[in-house]
N, CA, C and O of each residue as an XYZ file, in Angstrom:
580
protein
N       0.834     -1.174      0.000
C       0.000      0.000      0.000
C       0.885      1.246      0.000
O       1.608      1.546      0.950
N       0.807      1.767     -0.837
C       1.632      3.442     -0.771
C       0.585      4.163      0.033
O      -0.643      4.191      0.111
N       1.522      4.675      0.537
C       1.213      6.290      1.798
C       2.603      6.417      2.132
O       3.654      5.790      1.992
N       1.976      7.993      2.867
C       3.308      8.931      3.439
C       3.022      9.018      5.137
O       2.052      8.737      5.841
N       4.177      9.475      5.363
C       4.268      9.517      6.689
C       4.550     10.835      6.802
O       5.701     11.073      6.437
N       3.931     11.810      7.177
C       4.487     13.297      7.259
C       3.869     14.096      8.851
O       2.956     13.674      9.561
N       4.748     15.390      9.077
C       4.441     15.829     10.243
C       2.744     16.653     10.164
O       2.333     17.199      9.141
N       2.164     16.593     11.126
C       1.018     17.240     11.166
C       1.232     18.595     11.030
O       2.131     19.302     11.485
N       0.088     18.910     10.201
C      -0.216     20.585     10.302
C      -1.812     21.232     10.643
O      -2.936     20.730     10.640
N      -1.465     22.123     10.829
C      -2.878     22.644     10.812
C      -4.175     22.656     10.357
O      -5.294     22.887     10.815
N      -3.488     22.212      8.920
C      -4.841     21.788      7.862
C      -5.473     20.135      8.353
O      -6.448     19.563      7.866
N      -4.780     19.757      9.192
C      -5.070     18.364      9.073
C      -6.246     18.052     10.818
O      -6.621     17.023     11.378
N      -6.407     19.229     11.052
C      -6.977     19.666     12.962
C      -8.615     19.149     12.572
O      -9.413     19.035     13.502
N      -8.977     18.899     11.392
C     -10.601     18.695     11.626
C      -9.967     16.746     11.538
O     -10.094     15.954     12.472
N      -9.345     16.430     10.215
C      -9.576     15.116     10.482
C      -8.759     14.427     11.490
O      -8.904     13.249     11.817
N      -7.928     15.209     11.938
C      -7.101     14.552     13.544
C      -8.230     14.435     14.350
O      -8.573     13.253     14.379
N      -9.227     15.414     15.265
C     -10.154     15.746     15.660
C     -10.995     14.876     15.847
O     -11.419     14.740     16.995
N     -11.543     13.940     14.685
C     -12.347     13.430     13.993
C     -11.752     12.079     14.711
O     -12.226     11.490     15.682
N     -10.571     11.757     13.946
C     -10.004     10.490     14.570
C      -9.822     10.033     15.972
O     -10.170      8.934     16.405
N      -9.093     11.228     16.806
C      -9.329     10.857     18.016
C     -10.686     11.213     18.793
O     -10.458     10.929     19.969
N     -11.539     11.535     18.717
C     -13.040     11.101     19.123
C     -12.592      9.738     19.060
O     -12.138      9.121     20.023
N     -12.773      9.156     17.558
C     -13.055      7.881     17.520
C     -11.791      6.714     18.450
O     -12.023      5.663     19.048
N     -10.859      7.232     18.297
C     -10.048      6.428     19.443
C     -10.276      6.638     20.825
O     -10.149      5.716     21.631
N     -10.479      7.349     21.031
C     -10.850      7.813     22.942
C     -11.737      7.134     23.185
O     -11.593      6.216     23.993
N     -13.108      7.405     22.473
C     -14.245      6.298     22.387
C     -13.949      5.020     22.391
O     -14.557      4.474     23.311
N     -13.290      4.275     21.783
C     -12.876      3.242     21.694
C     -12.054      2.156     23.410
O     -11.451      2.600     24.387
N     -12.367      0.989     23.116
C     -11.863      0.092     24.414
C     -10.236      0.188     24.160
O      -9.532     -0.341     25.020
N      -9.752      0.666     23.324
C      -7.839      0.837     23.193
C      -7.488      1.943     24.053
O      -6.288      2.216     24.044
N      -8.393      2.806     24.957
C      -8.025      3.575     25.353
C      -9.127      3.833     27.192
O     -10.338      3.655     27.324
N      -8.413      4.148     27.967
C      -9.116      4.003     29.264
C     -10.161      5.291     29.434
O     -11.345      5.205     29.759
N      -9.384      6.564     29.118
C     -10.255      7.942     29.241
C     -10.930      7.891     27.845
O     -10.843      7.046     26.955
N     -11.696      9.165     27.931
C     -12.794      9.835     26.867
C     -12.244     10.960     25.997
O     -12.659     11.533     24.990
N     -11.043     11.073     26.838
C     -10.997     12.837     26.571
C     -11.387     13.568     26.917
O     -11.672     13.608     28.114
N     -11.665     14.701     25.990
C     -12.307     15.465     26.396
C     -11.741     16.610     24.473
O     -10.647     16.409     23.945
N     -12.624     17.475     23.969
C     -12.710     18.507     22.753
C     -11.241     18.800     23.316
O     -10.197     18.371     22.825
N     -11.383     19.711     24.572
C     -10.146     20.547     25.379
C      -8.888     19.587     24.923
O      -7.873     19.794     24.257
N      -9.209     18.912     25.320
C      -7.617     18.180     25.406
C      -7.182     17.957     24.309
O      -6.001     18.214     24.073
N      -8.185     17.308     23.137
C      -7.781     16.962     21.869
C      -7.193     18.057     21.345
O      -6.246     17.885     20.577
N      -7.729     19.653     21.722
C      -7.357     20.851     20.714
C      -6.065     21.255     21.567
O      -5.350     22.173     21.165
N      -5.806     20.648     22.605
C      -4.503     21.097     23.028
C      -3.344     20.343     23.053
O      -2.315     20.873     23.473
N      -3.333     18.746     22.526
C      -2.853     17.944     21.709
C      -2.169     18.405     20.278
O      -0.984     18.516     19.965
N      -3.558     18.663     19.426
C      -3.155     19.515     17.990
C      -1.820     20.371     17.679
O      -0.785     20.437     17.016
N      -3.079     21.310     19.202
C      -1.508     22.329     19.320
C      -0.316     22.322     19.525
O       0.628     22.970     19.072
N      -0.438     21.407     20.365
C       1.501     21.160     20.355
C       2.232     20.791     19.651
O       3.407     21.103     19.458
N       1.062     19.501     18.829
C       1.806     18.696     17.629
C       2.078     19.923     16.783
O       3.237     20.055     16.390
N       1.070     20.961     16.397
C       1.633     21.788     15.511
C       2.302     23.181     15.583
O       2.328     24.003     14.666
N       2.742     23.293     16.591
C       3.506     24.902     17.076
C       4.647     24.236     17.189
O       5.230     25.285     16.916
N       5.436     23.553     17.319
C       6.424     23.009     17.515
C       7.511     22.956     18.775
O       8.678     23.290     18.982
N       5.863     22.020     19.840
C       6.523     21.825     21.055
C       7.689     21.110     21.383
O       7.474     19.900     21.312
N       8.526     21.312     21.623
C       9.691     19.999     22.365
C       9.592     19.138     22.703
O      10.483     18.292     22.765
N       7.784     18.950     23.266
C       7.419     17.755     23.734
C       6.631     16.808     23.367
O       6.365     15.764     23.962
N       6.129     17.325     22.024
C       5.024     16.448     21.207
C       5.081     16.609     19.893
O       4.710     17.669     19.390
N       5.479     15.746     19.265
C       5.285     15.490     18.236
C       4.151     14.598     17.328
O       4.047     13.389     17.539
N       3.270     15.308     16.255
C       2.197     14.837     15.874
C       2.510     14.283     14.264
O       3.246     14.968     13.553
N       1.943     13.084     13.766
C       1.754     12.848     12.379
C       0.972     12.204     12.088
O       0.216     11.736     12.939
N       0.810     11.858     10.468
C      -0.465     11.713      9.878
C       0.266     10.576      9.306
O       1.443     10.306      9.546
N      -0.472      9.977      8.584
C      -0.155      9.272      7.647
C      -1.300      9.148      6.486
O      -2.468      8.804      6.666
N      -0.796      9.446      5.481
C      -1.942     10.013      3.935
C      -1.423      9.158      2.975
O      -0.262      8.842      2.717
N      -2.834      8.736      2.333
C      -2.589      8.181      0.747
C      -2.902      9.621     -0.103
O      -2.582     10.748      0.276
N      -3.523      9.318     -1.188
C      -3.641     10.492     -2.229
C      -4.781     10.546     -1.701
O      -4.889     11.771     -1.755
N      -5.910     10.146     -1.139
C      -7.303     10.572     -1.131
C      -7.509     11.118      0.227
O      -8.314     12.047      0.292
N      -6.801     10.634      1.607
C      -7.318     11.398      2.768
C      -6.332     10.502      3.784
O      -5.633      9.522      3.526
N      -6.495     11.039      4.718
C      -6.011     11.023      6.136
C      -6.354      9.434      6.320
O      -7.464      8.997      6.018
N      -4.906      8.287      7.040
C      -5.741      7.336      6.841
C      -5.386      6.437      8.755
O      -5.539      5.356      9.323
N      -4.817      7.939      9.035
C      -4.635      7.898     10.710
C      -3.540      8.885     11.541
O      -3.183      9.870     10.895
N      -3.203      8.801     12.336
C      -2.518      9.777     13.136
C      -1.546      9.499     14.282
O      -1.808      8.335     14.583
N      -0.643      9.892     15.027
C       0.271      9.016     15.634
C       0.872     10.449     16.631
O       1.306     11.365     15.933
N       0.915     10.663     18.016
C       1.792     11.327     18.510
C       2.850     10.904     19.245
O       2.439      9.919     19.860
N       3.874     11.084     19.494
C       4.941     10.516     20.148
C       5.507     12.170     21.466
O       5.737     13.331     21.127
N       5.541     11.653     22.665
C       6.208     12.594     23.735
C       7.287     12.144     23.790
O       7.626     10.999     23.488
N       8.248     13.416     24.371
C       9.973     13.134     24.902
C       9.678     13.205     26.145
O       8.643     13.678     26.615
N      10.748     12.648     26.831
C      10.660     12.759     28.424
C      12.536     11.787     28.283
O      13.317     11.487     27.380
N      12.454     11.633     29.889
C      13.658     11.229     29.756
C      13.787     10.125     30.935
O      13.435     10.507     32.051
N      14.318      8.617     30.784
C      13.740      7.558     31.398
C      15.429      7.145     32.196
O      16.449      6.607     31.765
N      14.908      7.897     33.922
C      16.141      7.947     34.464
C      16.373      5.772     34.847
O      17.341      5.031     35.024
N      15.441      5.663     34.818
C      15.491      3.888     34.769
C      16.611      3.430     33.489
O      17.334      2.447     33.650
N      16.665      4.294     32.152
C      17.207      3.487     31.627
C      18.296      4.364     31.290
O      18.913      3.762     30.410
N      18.945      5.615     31.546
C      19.696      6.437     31.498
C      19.808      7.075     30.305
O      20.891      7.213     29.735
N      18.521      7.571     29.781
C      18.635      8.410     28.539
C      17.186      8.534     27.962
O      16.244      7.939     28.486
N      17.069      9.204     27.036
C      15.477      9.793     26.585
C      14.585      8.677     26.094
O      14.868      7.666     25.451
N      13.484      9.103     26.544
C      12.394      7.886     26.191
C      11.483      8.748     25.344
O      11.422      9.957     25.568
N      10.850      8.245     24.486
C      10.058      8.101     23.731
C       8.464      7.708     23.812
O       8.213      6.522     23.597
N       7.658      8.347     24.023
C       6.614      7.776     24.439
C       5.686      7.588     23.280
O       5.621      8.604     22.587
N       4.868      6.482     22.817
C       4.027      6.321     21.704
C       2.863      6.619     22.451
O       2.525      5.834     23.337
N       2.141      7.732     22.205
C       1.315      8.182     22.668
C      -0.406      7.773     22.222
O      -1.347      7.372     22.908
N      -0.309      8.002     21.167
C      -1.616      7.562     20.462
C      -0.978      6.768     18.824
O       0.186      6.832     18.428
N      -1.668      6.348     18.404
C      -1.127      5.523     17.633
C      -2.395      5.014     16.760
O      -2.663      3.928     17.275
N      -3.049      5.174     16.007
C      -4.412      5.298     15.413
C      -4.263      4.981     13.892
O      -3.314      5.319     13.185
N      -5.549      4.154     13.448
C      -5.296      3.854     12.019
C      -6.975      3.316     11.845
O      -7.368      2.352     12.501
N      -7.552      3.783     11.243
C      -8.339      3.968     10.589
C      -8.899      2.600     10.350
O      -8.089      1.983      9.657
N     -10.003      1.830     10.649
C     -10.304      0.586     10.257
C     -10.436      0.182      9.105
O     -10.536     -1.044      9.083
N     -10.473      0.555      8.324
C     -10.308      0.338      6.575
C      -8.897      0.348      6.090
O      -8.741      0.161      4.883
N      -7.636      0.574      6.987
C      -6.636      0.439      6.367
C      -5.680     -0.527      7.840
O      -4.460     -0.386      7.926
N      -6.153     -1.087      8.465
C      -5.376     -1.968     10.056
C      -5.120     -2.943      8.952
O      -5.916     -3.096      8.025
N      -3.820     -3.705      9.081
C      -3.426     -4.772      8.947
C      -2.412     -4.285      7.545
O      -1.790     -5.197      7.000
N      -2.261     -2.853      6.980
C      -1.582     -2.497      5.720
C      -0.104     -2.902      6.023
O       0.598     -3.547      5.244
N       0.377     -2.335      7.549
C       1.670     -2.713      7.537
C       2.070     -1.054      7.816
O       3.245     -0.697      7.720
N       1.155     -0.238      8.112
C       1.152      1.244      8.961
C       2.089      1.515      9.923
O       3.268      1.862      9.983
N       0.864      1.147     10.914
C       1.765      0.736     12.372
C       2.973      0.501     12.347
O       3.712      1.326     12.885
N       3.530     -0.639     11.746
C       4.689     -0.813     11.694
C       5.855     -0.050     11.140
O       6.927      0.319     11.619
N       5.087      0.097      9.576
C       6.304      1.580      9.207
C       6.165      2.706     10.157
O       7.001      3.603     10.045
N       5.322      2.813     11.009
C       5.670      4.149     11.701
C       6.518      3.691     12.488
O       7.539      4.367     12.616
N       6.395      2.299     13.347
C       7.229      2.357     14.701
C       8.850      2.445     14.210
O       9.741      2.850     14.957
N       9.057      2.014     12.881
C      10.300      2.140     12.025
C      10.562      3.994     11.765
O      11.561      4.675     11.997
N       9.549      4.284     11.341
C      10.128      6.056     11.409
C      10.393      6.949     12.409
O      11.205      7.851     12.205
N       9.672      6.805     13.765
C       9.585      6.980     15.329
C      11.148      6.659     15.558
O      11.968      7.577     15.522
N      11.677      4.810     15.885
C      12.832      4.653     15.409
C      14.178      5.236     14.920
O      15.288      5.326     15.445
N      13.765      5.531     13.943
C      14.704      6.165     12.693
C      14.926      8.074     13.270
O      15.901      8.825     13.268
N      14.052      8.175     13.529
C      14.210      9.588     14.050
C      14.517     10.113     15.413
O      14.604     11.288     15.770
N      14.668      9.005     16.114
C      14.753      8.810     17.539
C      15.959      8.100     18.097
O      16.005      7.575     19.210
N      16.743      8.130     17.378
C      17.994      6.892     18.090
C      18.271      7.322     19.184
O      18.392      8.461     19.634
N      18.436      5.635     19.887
C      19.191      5.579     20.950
C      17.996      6.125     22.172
O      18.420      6.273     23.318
N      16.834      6.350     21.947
C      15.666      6.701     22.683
C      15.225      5.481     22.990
O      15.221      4.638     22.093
N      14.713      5.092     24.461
C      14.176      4.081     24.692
C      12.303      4.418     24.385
O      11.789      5.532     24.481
N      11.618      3.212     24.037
C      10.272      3.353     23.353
C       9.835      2.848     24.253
O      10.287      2.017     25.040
N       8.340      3.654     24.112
C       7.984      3.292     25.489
C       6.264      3.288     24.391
O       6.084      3.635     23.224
N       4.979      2.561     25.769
C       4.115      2.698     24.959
C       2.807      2.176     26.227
O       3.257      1.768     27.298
N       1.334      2.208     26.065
C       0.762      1.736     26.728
C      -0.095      0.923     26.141
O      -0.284      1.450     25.045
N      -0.871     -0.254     26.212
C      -1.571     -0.918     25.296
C      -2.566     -1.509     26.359
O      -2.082     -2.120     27.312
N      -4.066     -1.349     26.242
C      -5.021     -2.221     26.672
C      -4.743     -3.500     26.294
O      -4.437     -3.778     25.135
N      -4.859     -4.670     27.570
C      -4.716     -5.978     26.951
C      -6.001     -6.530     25.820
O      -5.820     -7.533     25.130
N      -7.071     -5.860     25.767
C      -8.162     -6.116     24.971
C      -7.651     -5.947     23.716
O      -8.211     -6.635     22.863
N      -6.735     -5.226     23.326
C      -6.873     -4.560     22.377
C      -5.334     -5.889     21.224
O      -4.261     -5.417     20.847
N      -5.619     -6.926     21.044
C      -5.189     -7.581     20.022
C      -4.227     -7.699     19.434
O      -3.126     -8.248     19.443
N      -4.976     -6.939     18.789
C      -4.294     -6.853     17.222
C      -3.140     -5.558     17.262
O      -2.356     -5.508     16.315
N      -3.046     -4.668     18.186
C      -1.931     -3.589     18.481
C      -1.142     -4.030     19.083
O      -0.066     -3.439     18.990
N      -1.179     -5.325     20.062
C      -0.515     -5.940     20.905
C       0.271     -6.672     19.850
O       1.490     -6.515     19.918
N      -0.157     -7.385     18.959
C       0.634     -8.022     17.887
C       2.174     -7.824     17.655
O       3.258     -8.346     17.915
N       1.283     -6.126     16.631
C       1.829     -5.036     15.998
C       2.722     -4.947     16.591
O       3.719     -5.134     15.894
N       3.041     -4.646     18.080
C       4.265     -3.667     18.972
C       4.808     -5.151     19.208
O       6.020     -5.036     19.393
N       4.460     -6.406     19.277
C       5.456     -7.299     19.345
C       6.494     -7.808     18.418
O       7.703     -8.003     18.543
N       5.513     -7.989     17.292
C       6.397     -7.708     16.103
C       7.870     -7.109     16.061
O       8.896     -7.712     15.745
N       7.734     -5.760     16.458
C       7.978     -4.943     16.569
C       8.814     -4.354     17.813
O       9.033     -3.179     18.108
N       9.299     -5.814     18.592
C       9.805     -5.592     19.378
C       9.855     -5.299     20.902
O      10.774     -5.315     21.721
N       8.338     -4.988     20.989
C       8.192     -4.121     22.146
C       7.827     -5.550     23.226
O       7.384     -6.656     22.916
N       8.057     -5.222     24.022
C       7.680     -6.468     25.387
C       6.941     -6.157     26.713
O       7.097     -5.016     27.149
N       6.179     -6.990     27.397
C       5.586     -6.501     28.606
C       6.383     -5.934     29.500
O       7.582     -6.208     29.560
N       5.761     -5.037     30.330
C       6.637     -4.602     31.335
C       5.691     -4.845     32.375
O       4.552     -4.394     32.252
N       6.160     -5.790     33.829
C       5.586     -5.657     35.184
C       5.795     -4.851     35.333
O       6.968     -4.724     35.685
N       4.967     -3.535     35.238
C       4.687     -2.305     36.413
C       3.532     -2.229     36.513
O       2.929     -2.830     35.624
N       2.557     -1.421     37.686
C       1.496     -1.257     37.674
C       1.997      0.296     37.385
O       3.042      0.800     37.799
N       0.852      1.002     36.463
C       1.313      2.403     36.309
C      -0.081      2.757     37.360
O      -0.980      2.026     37.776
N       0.297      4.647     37.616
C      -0.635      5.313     39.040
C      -0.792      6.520     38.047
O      -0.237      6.779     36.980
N      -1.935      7.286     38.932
C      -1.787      8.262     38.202
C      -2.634      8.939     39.112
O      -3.539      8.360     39.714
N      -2.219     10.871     39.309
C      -3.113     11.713     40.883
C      -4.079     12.481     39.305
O      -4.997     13.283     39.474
């Protein structure tokens, strides 16, 4: 399947928008959101925070999902982590082989960053994906105030 992987922009805030409704809604994810949060998501991805980075991924006809990644820095493993934040793909295009080229461009643009990520155990077929892909369970219970 051809598509691109490119950074989010502004033009892209209704169908980002659009998408994460539909992921928040969704059992891959514990909260709802909230409009607020999504439009302050956008924003960071597109002002060019230090701490969030947003992308799309497009064929020629439309938006066919969206992906943010946070920096932080993981004193456990002595150097910057990477957080896969949302990670979204459109049910008409799961199983293209997406996911995966992104976790390869994330990767590629990130060396030497440890990847980090959260995954509902319900959720399958993403669990796959990030194994594939390398990623492995971690015993922690995560907290949150």
């Amino acid at each position: 399947m051809e598509f691109a992987i490119r950074s989010m922009e502004a033009r892209d805030r209704a169908a980002v928008l659009e998408m994460m409704r539909v992921f928040y809604a969704s059992p891959a994810v514990l909260s709802d959101g909230s409009e607020e949060i999504f439009e302050a998501d956008i924003d960071a991805c597109v002002s060019g925070s230090p701490y969030l980075e947003g992308y799309v991924f497009e064929n020629a006809e439309e938006l066919l999902g969206y992906a943010m990644l946070a920096k932080s820095f993981s004193t456990e493993f002595g150097r910057p982590c990477l957080w896969i934040e949302d990670l979204y793909i459109r049910d008409a295009y799961r199983g293209e082989g997406i996911g995966s080229r992104f976790l390869r461009h994330a990767a590629e643009r990130h060396p030497g960053y440890v990847e980090r990520l959260e995954v509902e155990a319900e959720n399958e077929g993403a669990i796959r994906v990030y194994r594939r892909n390398g990623f492995e369970v971690l015993p922690y219970m995560e907290m949150k105030k």
